[in-house]
C-alpha positions as CSV (number, residue, x, y, z in Angstrom):
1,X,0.0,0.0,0.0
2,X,1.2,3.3,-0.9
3,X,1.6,6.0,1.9
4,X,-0.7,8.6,0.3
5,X,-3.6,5.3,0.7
6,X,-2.6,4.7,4.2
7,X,-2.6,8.5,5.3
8,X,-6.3,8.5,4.0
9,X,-6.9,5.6,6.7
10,X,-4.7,7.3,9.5
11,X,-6.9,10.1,8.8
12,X,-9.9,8.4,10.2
13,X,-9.1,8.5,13.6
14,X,-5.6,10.0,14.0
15,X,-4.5,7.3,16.3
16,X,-1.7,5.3,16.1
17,X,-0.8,2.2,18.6
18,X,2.0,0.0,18.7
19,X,1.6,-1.7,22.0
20,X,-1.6,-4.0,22.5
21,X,-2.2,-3.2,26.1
22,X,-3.2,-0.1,25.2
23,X,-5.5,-0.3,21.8
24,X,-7.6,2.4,21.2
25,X,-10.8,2.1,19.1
26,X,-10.6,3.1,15.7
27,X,-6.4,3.2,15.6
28,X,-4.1,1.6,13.0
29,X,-1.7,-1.1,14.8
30,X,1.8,-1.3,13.8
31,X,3.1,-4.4,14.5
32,X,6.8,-3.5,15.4
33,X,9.3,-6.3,15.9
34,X,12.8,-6.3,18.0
35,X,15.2,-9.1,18.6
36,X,13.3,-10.6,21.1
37,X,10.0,-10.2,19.9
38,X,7.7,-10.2,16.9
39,X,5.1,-7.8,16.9
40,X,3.4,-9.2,14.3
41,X,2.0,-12.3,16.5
42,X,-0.1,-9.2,18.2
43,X,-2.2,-8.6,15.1
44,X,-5.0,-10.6,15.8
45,X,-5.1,-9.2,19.1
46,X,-5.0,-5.5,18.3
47,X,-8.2,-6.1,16.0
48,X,-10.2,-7.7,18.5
49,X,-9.2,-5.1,21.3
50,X,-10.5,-2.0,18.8
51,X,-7.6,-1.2,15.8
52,X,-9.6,-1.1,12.8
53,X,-6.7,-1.9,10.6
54,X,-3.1,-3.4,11.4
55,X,0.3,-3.0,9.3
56,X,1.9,-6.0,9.6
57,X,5.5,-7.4,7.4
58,X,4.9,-10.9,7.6
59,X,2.2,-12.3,5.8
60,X,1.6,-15.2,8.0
61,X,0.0,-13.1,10.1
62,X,-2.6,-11.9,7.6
63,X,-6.6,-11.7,9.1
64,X,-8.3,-10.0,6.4
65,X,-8.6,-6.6,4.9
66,X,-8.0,-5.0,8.1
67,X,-4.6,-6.4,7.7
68,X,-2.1,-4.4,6.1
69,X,1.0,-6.2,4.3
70,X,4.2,-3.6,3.8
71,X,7.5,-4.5,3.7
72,X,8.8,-2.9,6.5
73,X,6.3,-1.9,9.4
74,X,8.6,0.6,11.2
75,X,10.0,1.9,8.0
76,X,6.4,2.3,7.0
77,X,5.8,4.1,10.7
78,X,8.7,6.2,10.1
79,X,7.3,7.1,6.5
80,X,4.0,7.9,7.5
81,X,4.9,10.5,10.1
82,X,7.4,12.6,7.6
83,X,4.0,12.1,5.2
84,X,2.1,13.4,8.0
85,X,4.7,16.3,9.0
86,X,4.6,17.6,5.7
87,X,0.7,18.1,5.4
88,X,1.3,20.3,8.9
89,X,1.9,24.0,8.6
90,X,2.5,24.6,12.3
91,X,5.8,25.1,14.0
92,X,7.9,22.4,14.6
93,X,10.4,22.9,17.6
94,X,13.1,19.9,17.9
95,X,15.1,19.7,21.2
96,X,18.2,17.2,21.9
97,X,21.3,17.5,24.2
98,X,23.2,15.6,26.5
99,X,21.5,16.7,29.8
100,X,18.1,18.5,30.6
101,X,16.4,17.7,27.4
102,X,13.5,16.3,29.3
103,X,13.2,18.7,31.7
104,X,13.6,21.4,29.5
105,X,10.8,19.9,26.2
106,X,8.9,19.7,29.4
107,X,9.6,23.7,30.4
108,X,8.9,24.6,26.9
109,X,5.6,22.7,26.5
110,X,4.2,24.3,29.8
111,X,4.8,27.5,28.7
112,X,4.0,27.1,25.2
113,X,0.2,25.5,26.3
114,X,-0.7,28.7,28.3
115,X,-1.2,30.8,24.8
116,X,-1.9,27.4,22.0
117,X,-2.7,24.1,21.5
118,X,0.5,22.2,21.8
119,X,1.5,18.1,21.2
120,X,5.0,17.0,22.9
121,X,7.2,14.5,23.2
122,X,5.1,12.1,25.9
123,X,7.4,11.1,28.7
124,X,11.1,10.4,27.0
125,X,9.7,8.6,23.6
126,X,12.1,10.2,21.8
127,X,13.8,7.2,20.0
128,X,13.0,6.6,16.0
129,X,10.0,5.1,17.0
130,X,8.9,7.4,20.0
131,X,9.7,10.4,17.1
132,X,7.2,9.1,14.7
133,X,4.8,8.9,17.1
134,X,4.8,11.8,18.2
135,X,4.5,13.1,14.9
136,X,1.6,10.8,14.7
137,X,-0.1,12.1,17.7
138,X,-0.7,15.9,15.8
139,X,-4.1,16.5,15.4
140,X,-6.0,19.3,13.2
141,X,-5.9,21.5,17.2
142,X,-2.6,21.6,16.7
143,X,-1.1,24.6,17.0
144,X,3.1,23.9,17.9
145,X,4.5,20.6,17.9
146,X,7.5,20.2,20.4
147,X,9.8,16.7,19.6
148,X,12.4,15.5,21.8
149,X,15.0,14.0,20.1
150,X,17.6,11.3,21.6
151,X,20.3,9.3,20.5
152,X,23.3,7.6,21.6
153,X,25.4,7.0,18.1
154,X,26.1,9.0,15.0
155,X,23.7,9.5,12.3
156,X,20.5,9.0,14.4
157,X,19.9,12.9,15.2
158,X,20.5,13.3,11.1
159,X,17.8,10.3,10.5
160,X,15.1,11.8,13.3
161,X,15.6,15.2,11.9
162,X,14.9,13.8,8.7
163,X,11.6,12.1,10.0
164,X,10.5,15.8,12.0
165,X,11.5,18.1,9.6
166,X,12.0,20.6,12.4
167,X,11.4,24.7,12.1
168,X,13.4,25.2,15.3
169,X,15.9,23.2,17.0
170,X,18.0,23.7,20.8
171,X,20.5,21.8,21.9
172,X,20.7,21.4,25.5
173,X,24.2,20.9,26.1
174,X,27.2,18.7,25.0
175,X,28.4,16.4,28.0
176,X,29.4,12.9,29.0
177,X,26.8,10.8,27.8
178,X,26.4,7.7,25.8
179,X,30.1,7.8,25.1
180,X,30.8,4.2,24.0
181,X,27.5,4.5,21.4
182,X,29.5,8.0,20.0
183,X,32.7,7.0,20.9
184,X,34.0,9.6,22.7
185,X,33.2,13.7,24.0
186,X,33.5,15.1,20.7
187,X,31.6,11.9,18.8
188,X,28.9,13.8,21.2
189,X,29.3,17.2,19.5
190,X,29.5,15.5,16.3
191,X,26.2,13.8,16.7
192,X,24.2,16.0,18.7
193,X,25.2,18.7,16.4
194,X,23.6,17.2,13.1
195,X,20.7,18.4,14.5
196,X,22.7,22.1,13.2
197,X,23.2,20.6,9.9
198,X,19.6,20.2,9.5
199,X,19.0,23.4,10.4
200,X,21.4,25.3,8.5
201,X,21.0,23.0,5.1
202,X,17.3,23.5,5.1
203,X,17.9,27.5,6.1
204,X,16.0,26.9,9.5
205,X,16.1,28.4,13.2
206,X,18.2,27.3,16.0
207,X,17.6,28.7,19.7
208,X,21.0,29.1,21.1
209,X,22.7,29.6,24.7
210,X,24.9,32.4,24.1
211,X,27.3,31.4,27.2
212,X,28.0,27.9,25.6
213,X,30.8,29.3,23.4
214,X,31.2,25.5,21.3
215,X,27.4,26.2,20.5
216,X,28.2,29.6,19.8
217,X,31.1,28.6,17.5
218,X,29.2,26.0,15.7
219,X,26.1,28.2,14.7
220,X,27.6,31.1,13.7
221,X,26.1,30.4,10.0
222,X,22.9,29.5,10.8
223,X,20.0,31.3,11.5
224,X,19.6,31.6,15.4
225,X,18.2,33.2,18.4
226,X,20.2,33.8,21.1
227,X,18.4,33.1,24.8
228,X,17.4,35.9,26.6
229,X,19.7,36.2,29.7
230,X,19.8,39.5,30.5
231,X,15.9,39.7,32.1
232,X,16.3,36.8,34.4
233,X,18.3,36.5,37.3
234,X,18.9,33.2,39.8
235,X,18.3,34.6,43.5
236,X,17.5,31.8,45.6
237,X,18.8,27.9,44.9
238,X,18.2,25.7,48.6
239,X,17.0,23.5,47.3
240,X,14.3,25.3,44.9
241,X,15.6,27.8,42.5
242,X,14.1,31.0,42.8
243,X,14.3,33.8,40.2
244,X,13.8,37.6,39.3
245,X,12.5,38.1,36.2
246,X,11.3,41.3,34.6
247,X,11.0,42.6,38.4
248,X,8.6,39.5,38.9
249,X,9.5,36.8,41.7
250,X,9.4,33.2,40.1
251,X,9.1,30.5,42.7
252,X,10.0,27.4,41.2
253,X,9.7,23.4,41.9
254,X,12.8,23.2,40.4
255,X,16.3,22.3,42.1
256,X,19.8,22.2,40.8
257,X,21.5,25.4,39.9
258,X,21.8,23.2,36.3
259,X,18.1,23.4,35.7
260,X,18.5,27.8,35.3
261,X,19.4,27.3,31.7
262,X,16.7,24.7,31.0
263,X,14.3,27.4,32.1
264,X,15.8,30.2,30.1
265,X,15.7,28.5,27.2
266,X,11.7,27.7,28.1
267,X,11.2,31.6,28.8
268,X,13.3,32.8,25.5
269,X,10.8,30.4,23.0
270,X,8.2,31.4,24.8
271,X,8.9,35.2,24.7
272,X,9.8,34.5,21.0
273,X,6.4,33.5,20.0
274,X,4.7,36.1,21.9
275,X,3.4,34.1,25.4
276,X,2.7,37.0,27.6
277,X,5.1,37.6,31.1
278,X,2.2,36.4,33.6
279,X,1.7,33.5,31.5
280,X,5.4,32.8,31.5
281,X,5.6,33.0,35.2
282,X,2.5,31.1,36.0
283,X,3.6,27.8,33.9
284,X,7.5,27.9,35.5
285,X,5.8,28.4,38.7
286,X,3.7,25.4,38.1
287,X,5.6,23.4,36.8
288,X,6.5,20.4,39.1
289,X,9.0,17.4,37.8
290,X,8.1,13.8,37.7
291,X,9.2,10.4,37.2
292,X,12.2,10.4,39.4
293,X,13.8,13.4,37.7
294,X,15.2,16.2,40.5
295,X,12.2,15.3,42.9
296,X,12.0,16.2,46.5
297,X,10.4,13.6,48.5
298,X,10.4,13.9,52.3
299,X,10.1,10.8,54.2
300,X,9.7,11.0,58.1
301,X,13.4,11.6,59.2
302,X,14.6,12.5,56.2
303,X,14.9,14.5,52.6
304,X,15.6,12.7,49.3
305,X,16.4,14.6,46.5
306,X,15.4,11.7,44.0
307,X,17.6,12.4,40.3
308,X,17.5,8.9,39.4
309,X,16.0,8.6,35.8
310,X,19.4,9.1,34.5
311,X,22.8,9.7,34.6
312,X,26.1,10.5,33.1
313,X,29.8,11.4,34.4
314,X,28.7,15.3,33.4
315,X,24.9,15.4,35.1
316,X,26.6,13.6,38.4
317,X,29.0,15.9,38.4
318,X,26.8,19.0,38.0
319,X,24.4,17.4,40.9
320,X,27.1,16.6,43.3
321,X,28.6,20.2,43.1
322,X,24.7,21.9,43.1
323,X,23.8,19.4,46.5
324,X,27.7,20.2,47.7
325,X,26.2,23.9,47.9
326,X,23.0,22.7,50.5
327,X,23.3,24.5,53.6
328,X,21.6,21.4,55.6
329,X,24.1,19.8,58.1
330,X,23.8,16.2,57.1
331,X,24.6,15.7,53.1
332,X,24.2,12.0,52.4
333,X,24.6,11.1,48.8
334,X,23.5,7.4,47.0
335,X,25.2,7.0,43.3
336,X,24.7,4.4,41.0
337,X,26.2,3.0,38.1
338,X,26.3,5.5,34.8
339,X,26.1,3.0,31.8
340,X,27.2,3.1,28.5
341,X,30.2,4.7,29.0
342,X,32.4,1.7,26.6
343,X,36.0,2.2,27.9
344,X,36.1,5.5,29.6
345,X,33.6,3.8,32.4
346,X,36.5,2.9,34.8
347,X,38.9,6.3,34.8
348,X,34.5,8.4,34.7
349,X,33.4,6.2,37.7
350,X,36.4,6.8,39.8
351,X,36.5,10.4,39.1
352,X,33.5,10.6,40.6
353,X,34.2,9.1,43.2
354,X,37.3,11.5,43.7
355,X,35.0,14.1,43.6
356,X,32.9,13.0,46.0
357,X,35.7,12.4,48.8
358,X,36.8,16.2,47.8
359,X,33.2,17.2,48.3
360,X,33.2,16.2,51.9
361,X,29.7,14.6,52.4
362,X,28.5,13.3,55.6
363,X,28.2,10.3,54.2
364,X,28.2,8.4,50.5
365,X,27.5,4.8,49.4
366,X,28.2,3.8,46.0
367,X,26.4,1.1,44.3
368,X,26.7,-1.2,41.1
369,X,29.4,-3.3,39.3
370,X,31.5,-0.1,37.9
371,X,31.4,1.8,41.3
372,X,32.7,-1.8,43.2
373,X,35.8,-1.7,41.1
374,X,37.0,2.0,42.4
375,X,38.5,3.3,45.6
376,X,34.7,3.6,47.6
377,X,34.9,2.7,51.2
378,X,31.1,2.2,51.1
379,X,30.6,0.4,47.7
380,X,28.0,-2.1,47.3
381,X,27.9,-4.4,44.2
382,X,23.7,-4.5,43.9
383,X,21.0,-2.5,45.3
384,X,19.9,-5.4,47.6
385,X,23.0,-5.1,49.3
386,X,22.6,-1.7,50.1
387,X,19.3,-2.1,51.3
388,X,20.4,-4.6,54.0
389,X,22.6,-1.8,55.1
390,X,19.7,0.7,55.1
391,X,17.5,-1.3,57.1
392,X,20.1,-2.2,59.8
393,X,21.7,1.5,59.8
394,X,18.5,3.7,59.3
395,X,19.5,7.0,58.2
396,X,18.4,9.7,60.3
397,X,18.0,13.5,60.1
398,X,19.7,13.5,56.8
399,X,19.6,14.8,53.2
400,X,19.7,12.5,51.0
401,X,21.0,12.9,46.9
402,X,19.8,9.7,44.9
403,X,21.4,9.5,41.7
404,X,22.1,6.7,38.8
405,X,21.2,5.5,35.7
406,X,17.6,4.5,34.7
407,X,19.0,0.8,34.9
408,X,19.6,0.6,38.5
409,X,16.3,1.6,39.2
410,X,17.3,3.4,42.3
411,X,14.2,4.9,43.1
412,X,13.3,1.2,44.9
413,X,15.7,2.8,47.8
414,X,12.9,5.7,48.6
415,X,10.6,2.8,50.6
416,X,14.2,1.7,52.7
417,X,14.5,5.7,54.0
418,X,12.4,7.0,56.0
């Protein structure tokens, strides 16, 4: 089936579901396969739970008409939602980076939503499958579409770009993350910055962070906007970051003296397309983080500040040295394992724990198979090892920093503090 005759069925309901637990009536099933799985053993399934029609690449699977037969079914995904992009005439703003990318798409959308009808990025599907997606999720209210882009080798920012056809693009920041998939710091710049090439080849926008002076170097032929610094001013950062702006107080939810940029950047797109200032401050003041991203959680004897949907050798850093700067007596900090790091993991994981020592924190416990192999006193090869420890040594009266990659699910320790 040719695109153009699929888009006339997507067009029917303008949903799109690739995961059977959650069929809606009326969608179009892809049946998307991995290495450990074949989606295409769901198609039966997807019909009777409400898809009116299912793409499927392996004929064996075929129902009937509601079955569609393509080559490829994420190709086909992936083709439909450039399709798609290109019937839109709304703003598209693309956002990758290293750090904050969440955080920040998340900034941008609430501030965005105050003044128009907005579709982002839902949660972190920001993958070549979570891209087309959210493509595919843009409906006729529509008015700016916000993708989150991630990646972790070269050549995948070029390929989503290619997918979201973006009108605006920010990059985040450059740091220590995914460095086996890139191979290296500047295999980061490298790849994170064909989202630059996209830009500049197809004579587009880029919002960029004038006190970043690689970003600065590297779109000085493009088209850009330069974030508004000058009309917002940190005043207050233990533990929620306060700011002035435009003679305005902004309380936010926010902590981390990292996060100020990730708000200027939502302030400067906002201001660029002509959200008014209460608006502004209303949606930063709301704006609360979720999914174990920079939350505060207070248990009965303690504080957690619970960072542990990600983390990298640069993000660690920048937390430990923002939590360094509490002014509570009892610092306790809790770091796990930063994956995908290839051969730099060793010499990354010990510099952290350097750091830490230099840092001075009332306490620290390291945990995972790359922290066990450093110089840590209090290193702890799983998480159930450090939970014994929690139980039989409660910690008391403390803050606490929680921080690791998504993979050591760390957030299980919350439950063991109280």
């Amino acid at each position: 089936m040719k695109i153009e005759a699929l888009y006339t069925l997507y067009k029917q309901s303008y949903l799109v579901d690739t995961d059977t637990r959650n069929i809606r009536k009326g969608s179009i099933f892809f049946a998307l396969s991995g290495e450990r799985f074949n989606g295409n053993m769901f198609a039966s399934e997807a019909l009777e739970k409400g898809a009116k029609y299912c793409i499927i690449d392996d004929e064996a699977y075929y129902e009937n008409e509601h079955t569609i037969l393509v080559d490829n079914s994420l190709k086909t995904l992936q083709e439909l939602a450039n399709f798609h992009r290109n019937q839109l005439t709304i703003p598209i703003i693309a956002l990758t980076g290293s750090n904050g990318k969440t955080t920040t798409k998340e900034l941008i959308n609430a501030v965005l939503s105050k003044e128009y009808q907005t579709t982002a990025t839902q949660g972190n599907l920001n993958n070549h499958i979570g891209v087309p997606l959210t493509l595919l999720s843009i409906n006729d209210q529509t008015e700016i579409g916000i993708i989150e882009m991630g990646a972790n080798h070269q050549k995948e920012i070029e390929f989503l770009s290619s997918i979201a056809e973006p009108d605006y693009g920010y990059i985040t920041n450059f740091g220590k993350a995914h460095l086996e998939g890139f191979g290296g710091v500047e295999g980061v710049i490298k790849g994170k910055s064909e989202l630059y090439q996209y830009l500049q080849k197809n004579e587009k926008v880029a919002f960029v962070n004038s006190m970043d002076g690689k970003q600065m170097e590297l779109t000085q032929n493009i088209n850009r906007i330069l974030l508004n610094h000058q009309t917002t001013k940190l005043t207050t950062t233990d533990p929620f970051l306060r700011l002035e702006y435009h003679g305005f107080t902004i309380k936010t939810n926010l902590v981390g003296e990292y996060n100020f940029i990730n708000i200027i950047a939502a302030i400067s797109i906002g201001e660029h397309f002509k959200v008014a200032k209460q608006h502004i401050i209303k949606a930063i003041e709301n704006y609360t983080p979720k999914n174990n991203r920079s939350q505060i959680v207070n248990t009965t004897h303690n504080k957690i500040l619970l960072d542990a949907y990600n983390a990298n050798p640069s993000s660690v850093e920048l937390a430990l040295l923002n939590f360094h700067k509490s002014k509570h007596p009892n610092k306790v900090i809790i770091l796990g394992d930063m994956f995908e790091l290839g051969t730099d993991a060793e010499k990354e994981h010990q510099s952290i724990v350097d750091l830490s020592s230099q840092l001075g924190f009332t306490e620290a416990f390291f945990v995972g198979e790359n922290f066990y192999k450093t110089s840590a006193e209090n290193k702890f090869m799983s998480i159930d090892k450090l939970i014994t420890v929690l139980k039989s040594s409660p910690l008391k009266d403390s803050f606490i920093l929680i921080k690791g990659s998504r993979g050591m699910t760390l957030e299980k320790l919350v439950e063991f503090i109280n």
